[in-house]
Backbone bond lengths (Angstrom), bond angles and torsions (degrees), N, CA, C in turn:
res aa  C-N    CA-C-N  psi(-1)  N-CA   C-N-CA  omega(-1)  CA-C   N-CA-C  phi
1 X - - - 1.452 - - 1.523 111.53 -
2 X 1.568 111.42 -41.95 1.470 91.50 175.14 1.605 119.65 -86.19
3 X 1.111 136.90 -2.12 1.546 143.55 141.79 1.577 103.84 -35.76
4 X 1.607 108.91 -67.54 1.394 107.83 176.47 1.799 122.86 -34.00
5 X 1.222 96.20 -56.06 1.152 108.32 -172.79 1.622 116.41 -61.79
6 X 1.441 97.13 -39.06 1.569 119.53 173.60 1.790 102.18 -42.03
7 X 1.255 85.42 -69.51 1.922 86.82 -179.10 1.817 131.18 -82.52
8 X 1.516 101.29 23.40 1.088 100.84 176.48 1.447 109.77 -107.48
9 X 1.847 95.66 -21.95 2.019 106.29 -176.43 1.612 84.67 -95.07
10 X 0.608 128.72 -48.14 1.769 125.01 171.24 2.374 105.91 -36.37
11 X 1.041 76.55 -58.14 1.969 71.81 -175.65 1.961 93.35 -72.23
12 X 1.476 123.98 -14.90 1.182 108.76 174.88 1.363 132.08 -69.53
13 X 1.468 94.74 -34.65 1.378 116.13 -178.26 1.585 112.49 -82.68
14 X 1.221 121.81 -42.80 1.432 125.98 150.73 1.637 123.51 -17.56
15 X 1.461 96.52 -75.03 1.364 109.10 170.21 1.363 110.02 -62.84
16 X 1.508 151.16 -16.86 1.352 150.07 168.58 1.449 103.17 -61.65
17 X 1.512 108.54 -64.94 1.734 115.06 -157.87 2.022 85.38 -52.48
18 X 1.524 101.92 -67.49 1.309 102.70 -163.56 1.649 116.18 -56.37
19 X 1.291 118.66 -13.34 1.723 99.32 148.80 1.302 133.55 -82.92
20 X 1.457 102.92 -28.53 1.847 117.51 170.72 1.497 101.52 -50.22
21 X 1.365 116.45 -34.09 1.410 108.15 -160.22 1.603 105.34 -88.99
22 X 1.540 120.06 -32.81 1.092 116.96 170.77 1.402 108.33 -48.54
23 X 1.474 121.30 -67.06 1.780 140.13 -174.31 1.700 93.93 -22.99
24 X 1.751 102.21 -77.25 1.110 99.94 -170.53 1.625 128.11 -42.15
25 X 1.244 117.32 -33.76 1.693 129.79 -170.11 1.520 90.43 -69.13
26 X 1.371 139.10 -31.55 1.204 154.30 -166.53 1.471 118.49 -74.33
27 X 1.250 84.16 -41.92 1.534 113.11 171.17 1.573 112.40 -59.29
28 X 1.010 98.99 -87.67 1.716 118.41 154.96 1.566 123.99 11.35
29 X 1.377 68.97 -76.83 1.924 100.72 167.74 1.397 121.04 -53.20
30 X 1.051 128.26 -55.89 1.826 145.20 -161.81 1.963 84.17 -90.32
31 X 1.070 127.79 -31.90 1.703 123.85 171.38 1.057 112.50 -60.06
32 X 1.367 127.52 -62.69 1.516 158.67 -158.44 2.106 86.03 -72.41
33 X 0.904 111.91 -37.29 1.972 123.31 -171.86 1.282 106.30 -102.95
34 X 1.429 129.52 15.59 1.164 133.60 -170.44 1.798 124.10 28.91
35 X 1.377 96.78 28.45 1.891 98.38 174.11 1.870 97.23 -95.39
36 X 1.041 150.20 -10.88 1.235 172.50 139.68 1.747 134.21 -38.18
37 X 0.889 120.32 124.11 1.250 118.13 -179.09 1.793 121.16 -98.49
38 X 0.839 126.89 146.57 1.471 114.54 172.05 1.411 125.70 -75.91
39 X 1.549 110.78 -19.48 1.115 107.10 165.25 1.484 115.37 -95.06
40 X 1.572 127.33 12.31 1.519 129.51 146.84 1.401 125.44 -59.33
41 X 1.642 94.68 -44.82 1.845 103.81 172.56 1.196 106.83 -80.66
42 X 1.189 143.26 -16.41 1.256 131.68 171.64 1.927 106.09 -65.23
43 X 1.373 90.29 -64.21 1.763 86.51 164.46 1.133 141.82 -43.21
44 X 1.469 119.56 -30.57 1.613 138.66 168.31 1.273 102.22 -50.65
45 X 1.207 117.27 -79.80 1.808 139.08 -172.63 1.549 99.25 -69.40
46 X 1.216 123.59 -3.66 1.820 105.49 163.07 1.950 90.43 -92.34
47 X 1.153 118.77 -41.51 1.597 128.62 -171.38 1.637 97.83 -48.10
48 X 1.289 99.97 -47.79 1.869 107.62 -166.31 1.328 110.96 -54.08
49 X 2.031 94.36 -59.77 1.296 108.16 176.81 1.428 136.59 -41.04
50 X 1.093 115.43 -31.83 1.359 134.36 -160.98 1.990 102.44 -104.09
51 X 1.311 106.62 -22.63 2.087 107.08 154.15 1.211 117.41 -75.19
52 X 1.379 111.97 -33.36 1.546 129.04 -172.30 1.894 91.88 -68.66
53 X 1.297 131.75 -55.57 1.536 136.02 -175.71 1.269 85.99 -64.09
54 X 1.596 142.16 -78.39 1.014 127.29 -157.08 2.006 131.99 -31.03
55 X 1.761 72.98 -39.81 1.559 91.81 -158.59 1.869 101.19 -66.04
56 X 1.386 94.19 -45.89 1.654 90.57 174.87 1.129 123.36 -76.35
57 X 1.340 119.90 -4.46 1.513 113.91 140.24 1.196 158.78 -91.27
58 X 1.486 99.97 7.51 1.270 138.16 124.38 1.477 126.83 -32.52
59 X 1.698 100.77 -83.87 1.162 110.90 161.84 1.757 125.73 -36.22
60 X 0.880 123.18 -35.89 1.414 125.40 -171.80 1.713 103.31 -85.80
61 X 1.285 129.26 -68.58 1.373 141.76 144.69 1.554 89.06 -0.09
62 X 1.268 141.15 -82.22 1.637 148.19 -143.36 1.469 91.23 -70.45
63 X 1.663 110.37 -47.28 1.698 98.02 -165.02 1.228 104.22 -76.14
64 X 1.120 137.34 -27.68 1.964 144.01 158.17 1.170 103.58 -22.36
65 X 1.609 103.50 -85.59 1.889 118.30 -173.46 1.652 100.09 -34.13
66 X 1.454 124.95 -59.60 0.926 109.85 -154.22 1.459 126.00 -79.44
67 X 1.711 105.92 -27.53 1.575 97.86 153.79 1.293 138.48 -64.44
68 X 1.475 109.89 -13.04 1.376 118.36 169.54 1.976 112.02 -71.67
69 X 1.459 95.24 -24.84 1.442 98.57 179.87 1.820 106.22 -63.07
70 X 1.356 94.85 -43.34 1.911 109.90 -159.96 1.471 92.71 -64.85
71 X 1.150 126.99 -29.30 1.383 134.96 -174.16 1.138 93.76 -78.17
72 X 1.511 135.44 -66.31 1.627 107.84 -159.38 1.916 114.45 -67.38
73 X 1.606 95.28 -26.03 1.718 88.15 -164.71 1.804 90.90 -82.84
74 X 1.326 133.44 -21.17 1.538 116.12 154.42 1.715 87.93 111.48
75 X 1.140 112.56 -11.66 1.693 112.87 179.68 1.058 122.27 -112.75
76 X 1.555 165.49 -177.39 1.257 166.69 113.05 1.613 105.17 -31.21
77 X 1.450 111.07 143.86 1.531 126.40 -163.21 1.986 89.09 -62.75
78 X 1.085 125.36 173.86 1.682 108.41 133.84 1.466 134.60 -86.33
79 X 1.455 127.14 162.96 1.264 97.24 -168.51 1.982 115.47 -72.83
80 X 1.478 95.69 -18.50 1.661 102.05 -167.65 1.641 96.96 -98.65
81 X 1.288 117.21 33.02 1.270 111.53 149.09 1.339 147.47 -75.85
82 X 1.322 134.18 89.00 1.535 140.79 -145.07 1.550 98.66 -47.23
83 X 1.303 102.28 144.13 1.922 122.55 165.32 1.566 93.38 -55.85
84 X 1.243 87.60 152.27 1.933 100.51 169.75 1.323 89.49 -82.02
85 X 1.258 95.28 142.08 1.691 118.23 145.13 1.353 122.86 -46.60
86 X 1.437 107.87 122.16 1.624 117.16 -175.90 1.840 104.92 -54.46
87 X 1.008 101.12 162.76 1.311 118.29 -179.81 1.688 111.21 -74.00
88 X 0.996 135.44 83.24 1.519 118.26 167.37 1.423 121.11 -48.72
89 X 1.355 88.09 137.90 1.763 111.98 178.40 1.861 111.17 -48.63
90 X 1.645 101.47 -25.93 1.710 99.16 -173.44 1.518 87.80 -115.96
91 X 1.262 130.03 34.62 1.285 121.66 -178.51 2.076 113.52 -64.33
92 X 1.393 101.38 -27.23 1.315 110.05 -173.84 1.824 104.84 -86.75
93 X 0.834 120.08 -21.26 1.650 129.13 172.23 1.742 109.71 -65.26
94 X 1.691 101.83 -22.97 1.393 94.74 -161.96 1.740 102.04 -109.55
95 X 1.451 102.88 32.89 1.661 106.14 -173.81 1.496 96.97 -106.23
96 X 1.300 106.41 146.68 1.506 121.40 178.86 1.594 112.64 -55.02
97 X 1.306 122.79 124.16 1.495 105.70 152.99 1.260 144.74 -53.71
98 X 1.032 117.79 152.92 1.243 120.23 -178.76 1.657 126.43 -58.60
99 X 1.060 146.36 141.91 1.376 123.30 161.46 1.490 129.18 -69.99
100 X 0.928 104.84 139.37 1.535 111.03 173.40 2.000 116.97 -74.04
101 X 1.336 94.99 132.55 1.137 89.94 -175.81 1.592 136.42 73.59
102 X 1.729 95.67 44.02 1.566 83.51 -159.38 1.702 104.13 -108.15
103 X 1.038 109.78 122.21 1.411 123.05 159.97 1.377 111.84 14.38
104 X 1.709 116.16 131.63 1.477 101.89 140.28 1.430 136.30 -79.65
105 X 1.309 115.45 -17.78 1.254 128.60 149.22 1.135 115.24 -21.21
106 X 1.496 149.23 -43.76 1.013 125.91 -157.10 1.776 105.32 -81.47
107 X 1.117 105.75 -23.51 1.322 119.76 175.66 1.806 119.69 -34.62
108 X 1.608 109.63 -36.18 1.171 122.56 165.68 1.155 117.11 -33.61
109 X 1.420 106.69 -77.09 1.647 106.97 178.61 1.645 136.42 -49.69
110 X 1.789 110.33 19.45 1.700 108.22 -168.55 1.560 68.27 -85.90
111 X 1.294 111.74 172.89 1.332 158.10 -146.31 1.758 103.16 -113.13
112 X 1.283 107.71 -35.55 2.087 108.28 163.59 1.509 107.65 -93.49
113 X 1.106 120.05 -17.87 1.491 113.50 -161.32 2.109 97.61 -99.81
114 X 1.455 95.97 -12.72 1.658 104.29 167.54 1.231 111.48 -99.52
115 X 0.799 134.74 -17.63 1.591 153.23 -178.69 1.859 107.35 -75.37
116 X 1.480 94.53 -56.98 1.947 109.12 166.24 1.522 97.61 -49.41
117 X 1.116 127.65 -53.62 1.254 120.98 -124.02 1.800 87.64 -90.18
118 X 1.524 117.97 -38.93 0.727 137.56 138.36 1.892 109.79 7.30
119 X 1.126 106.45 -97.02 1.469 149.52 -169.04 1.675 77.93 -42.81
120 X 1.096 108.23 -77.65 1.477 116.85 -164.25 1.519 117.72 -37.85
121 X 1.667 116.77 -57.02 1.126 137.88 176.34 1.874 92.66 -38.82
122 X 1.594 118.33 -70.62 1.292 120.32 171.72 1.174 144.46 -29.06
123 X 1.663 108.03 -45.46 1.527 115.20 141.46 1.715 128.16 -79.39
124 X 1.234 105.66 27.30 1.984 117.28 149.21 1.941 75.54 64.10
125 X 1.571 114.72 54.34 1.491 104.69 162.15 1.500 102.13 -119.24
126 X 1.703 101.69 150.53 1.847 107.14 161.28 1.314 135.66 -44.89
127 X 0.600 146.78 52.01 1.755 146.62 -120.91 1.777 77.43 -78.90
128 X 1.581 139.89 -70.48 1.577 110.62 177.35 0.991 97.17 -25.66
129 X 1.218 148.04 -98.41 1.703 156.79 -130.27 1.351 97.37 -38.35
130 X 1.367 125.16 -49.61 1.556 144.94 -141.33 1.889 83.53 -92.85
131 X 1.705 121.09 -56.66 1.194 104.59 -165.86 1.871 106.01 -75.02
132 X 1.028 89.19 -33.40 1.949 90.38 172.41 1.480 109.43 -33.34
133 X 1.720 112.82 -59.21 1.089 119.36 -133.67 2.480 92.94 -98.34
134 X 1.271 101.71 -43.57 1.582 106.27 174.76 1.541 113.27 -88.57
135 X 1.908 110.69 -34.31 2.011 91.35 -170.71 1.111 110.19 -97.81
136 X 1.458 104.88 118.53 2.130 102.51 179.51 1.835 83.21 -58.43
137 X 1.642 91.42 153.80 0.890 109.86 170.15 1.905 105.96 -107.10
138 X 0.940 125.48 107.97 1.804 128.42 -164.70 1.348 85.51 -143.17
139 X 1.985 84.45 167.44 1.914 95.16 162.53 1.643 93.04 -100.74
140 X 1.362 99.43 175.10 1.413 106.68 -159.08 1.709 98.01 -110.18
141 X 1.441 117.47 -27.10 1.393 90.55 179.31 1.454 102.00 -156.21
142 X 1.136 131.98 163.24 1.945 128.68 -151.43 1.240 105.74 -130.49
143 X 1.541 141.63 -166.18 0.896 106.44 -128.11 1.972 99.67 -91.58
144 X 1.539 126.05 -172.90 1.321 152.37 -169.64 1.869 92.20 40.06
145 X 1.358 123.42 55.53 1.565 144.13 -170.85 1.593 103.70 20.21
146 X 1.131 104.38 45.14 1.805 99.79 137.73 0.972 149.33 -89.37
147 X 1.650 140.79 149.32 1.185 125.74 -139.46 1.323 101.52 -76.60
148 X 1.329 115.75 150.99 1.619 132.32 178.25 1.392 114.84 -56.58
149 X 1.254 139.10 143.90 1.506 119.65 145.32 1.139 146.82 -52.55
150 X 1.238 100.77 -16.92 1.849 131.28 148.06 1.420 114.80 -55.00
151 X 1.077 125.74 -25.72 1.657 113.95 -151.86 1.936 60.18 -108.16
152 X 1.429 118.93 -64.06 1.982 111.60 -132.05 1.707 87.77 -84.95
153 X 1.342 125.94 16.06 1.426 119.65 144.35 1.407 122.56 -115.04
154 X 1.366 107.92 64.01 1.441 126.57 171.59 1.508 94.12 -122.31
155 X 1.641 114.57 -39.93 1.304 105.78 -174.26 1.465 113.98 -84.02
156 X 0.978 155.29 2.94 1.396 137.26 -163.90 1.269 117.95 -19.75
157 X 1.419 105.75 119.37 1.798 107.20 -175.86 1.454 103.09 36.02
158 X 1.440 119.05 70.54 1.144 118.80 160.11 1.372 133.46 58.48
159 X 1.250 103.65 5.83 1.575 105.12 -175.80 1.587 114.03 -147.32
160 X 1.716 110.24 126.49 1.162 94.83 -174.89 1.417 151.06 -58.61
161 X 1.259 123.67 133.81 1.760 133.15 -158.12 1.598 93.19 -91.68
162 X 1.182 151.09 -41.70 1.475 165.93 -140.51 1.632 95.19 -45.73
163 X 1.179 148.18 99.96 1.337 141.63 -139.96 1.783 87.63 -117.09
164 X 1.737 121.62 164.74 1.258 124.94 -167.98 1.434 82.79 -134.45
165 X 1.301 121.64 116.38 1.426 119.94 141.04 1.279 122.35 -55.81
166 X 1.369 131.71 143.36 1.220 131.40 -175.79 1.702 121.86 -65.29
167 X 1.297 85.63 -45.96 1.528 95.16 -176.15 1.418 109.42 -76.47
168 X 1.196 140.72 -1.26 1.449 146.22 146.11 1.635 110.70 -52.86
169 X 1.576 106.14 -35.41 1.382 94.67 -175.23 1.510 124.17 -76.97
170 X 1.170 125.17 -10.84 1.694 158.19 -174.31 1.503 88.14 -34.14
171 X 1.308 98.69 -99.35 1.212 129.49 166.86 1.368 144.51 9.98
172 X 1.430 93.77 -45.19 1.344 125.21 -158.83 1.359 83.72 -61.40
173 X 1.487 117.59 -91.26 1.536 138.60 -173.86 1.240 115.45 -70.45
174 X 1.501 128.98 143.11 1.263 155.62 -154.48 1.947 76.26 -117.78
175 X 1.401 127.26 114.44 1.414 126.82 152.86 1.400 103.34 -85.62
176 X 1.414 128.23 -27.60 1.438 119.13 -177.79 1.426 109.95 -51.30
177 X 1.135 118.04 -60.45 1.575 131.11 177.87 1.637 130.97 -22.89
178 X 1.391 86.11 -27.67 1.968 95.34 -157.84 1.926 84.02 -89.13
179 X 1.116 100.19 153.01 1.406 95.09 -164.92 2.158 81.19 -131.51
180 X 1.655 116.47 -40.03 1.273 90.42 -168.31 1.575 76.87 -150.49
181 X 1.592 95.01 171.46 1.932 103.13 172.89 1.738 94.40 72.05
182 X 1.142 143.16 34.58 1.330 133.24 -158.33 1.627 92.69 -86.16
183 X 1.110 162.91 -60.22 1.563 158.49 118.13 1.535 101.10 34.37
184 X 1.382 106.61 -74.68 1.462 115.55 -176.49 1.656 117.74 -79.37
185 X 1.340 109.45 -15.75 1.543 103.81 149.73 1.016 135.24 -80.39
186 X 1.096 120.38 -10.14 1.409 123.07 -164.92 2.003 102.08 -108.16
187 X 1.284 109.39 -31.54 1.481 105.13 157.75 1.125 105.87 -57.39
188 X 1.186 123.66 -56.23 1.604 117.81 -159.47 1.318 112.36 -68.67
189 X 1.450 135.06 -15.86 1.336 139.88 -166.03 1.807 101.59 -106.25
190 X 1.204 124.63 -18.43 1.491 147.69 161.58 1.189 101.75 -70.42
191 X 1.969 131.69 -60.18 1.256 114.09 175.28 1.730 131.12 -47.77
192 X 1.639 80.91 -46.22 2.040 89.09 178.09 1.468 123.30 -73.90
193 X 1.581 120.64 -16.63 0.990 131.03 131.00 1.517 137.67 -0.35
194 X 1.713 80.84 -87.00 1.590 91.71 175.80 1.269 122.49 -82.58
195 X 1.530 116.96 -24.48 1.764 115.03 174.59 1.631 96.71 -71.55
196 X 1.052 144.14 -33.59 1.393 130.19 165.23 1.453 123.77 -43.57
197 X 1.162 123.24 -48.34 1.178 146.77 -153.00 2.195 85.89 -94.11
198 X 0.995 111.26 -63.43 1.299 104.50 -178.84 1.935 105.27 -44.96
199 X 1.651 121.25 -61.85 0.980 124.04 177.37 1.401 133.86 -35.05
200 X 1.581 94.32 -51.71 1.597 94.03 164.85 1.095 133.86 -81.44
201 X 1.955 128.09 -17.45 1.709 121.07 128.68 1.477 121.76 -16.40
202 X 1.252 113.83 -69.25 1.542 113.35 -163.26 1.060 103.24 -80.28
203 X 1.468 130.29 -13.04 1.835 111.50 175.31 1.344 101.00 -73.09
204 X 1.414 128.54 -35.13 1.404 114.37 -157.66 1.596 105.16 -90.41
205 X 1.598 118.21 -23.33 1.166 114.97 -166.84 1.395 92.36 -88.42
206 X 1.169 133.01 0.88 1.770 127.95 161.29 1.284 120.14 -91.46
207 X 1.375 116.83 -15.04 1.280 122.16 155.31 1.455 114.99 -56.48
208 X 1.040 113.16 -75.96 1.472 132.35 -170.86 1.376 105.39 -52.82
209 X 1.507 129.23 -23.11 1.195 131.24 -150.08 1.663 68.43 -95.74
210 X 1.363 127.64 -86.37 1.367 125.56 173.63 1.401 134.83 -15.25
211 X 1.019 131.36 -57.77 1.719 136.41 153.03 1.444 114.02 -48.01
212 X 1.256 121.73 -56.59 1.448 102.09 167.67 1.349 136.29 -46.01
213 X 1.786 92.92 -60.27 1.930 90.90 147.25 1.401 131.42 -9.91
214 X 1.164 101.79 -70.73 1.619 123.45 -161.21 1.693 111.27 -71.79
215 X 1.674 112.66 -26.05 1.689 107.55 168.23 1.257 91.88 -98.67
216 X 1.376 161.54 -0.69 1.190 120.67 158.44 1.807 124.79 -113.31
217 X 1.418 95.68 12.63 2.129 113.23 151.68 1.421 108.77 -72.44
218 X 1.291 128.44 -34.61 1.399 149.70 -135.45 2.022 82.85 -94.13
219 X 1.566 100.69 -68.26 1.556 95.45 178.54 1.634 117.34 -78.67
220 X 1.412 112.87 4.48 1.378 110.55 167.20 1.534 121.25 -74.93
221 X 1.499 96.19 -34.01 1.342 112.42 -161.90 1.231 104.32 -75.29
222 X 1.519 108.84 -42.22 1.796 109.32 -176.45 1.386 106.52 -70.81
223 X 1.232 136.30 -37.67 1.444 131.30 -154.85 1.298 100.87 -97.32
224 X 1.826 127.82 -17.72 1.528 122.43 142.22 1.860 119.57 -40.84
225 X 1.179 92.64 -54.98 1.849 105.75 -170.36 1.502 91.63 -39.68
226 X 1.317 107.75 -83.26 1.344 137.22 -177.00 1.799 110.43 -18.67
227 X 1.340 109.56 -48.89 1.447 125.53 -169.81 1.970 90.68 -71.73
228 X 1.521 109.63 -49.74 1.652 99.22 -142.89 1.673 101.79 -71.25
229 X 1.837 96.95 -23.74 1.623 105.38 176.52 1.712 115.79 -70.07
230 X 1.323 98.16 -25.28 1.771 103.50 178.42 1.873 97.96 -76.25
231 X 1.038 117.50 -37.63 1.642 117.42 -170.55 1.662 100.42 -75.82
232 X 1.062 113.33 -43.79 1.654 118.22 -163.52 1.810 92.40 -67.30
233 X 1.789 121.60 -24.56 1.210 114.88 173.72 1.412 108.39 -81.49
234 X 1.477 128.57 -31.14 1.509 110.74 -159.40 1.625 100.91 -92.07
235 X 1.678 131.90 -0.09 1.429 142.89 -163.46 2.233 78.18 -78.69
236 X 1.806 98.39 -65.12 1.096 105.57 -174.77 1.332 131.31 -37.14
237 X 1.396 112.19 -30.21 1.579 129.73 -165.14 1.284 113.09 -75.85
238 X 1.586 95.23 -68.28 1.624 114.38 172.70 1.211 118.99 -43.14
239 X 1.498 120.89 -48.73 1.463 125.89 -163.07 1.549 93.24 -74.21
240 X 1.314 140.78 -23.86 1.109 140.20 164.65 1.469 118.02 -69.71
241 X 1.229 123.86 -52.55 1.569 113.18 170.14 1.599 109.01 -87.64
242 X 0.826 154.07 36.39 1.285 168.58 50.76 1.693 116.24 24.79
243 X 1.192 94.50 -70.23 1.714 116.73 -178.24 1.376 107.15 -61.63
244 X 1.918 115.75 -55.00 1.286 113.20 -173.74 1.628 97.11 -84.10
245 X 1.110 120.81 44.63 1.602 101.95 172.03 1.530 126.75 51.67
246 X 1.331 105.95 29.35 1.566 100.81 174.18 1.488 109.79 -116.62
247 X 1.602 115.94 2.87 1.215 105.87 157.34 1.426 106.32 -149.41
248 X 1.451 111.90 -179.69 1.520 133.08 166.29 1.298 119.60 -49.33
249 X 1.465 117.02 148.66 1.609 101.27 154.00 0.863 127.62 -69.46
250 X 1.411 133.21 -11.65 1.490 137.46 -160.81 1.365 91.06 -75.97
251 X 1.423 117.92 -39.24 1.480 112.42 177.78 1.966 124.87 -31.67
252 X 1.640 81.99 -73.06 1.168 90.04 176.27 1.605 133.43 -61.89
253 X 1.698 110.69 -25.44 1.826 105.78 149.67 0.895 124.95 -31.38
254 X 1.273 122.88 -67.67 1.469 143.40 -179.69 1.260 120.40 -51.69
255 X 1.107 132.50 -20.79 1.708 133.04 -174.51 1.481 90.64 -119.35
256 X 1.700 131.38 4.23 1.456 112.95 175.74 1.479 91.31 -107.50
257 X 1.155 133.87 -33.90 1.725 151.60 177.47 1.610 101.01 -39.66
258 X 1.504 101.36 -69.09 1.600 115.28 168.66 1.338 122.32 -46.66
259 X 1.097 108.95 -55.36 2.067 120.27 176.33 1.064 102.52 -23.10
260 X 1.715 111.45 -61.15 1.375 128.07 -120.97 2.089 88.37 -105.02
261 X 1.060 95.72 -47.48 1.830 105.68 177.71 1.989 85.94 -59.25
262 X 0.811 147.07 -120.07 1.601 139.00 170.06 1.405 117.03 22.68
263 X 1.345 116.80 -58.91 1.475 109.12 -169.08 1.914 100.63 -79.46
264 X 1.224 99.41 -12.63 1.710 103.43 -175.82 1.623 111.25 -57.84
265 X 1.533 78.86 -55.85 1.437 123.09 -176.91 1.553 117.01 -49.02
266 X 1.228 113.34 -21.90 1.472 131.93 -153.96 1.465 97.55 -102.78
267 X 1.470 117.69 -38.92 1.392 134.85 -150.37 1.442 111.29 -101.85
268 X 1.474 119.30 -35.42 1.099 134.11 154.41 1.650 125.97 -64.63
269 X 1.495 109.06 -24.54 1.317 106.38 174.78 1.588 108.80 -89.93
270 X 1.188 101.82 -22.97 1.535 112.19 174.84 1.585 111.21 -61.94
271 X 1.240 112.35 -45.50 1.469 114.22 158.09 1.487 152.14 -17.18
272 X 1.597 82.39 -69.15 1.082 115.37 157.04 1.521 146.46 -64.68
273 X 1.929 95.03 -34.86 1.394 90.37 155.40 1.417 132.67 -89.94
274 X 1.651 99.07 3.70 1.695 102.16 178.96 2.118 87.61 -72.11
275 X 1.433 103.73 -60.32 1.294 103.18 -156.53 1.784 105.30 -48.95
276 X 1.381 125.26 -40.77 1.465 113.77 162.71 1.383 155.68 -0.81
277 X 1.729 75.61 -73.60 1.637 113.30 156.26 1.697 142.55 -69.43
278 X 1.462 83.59 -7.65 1.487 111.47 172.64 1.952 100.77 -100.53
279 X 1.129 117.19 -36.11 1.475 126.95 177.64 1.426 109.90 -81.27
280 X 1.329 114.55 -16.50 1.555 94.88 173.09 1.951 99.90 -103.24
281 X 0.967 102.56 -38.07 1.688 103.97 147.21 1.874 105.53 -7.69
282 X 0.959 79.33 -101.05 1.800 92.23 170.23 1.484 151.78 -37.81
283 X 1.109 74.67 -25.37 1.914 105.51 -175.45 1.528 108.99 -99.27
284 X 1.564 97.57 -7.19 1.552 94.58 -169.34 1.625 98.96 -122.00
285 X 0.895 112.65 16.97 1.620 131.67 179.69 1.344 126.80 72.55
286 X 1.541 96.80 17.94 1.458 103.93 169.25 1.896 121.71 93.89
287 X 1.695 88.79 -8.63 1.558 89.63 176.38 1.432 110.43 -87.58
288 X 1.598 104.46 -150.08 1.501 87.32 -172.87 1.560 132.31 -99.59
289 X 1.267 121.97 160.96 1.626 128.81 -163.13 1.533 100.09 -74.98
């Protein structure tokens, strides 16, 4: 995803230098015809200059991602391995919703919270008893998959509320069972205990941490759109009263400066909500969204 992204602000910046460069030739022209100022072309070619830096920092950014890629798969890329696909601008419009109402159950299946449970079984504990007594059982998110009021009243001020009845805890352990070492069983059944109990904290508070994410990328993303289509109009405007002499060039810097900060802006949040969706992926144990 961030490769994606790599080559979508990469074809942005592309298309920047190569309009800066048109502007400037434009420039040129209206100098050379005396409708032009010299300190307009000076502005053009500082405007250019400064896509031209962008772009190779761009460029550099892309060669990063991708050694970081060669690093995780442990091999060299191939050479006839296709570029990722740029990131589309509606790339986040085209992600599945969430379900409504989905289980905490699914939570079972993360990979630490089976692992606890694990542990528990080892110290000869109920693990029902154990989920009775530590995993709320809630849906996790309501309707167009936002988080539940169930899930975002676990946190109160940030810290979990998830309360243990006592007599839930009974249960847990069989004391009949322990036949010797009972000292040292009973730490050990206290340790798995509490790493359980920690595990299923952080699954849910990574949930929640995730869904929140996701409604406020969701209004980032739209009120980006919104901005790059309002900029892509005022680039248009200016360069038109510009032309007929009703304004400055400085004008038109300024509404190409903006465009271009916007479409960045757009692409990076787009990013982010792909990568999201890959994090709640995860957080939710990998079944389905």
């Amino acid at each position: 995803m961030n490769l994606q992204a790599d080559e979508a602000l990469l074809r942005i910046t592309l298309d920047t230098v190569r309009s800066r460069e048109d502007n400037l030739q434009i420039v040129q022209g209206r100098l050379q015809a005396g409708a032009a100022s010299a300190l307009e072309w000076v502005q053009a070619q500082s405007l250019l200059q400064s896509a031209r830096a962008a772009l190779a920092q761009v460029q550099r950014q892309k060669a990063a991602d991708e050694s970081s890629l060669v690093l995780l798969v442990g091999r060299p890329l191939p050479p006839d391995m296709p570029s990722a696909a740029p990131l589309a601008p509606d790339a986040w419009g085209r992600l599945p919703p969430l379900r409504a109402e989905l289980p905490s159950d699914v939570l079972a299946q993360r990979p630490d919270i089976a692992a606890a449970e694990a542990q528990l079984r080892a110290a000869q504990a109920n693990v029902q008893a154990a989920r009775r007594a530590y995993f709320p059982r809630i849906t996790l998110t309501a309707s167009y998959g936002q988080a539940s009021k169930e899930l975002s009243s676990l946190f109160s001020g940030g810290t979990w509320v998830w309360g243990v009845a006592p007599q839930l805890l009974a249960p847990i352990f069989d004391a009949g069972r322990l036949r010797a070492g009972v000292a040292q069983a009973q730490a050990a059944q206290q340790a798995a205990l509490a790493q359980y109990d920690k595990a299923v904290q952080v699954a849910f508070k990574e949930v929640s941490d995730a869904l929140a994410s996701r409604a406020t990328l969701a209004d980032q993303v739209q009120a980006l759109q919104a901005q790059v289509k309002a900029e892509t109009q005022r680039v248009e405007l200016a360069q038109t009263r510009w032309k007929l002499g009703a304004s400055a060039y400085l004008e038109v810097l300024d509404a190409q400066r903006s465009l271009y900060a916007a479409q960045a802006a757009l692409v990076q949040a787009g990013a982010l909500a792909l990568i999201n969706q890959a994090t709640l992926y995860k957080v939710l144990g990998g079944g389905s969204l």
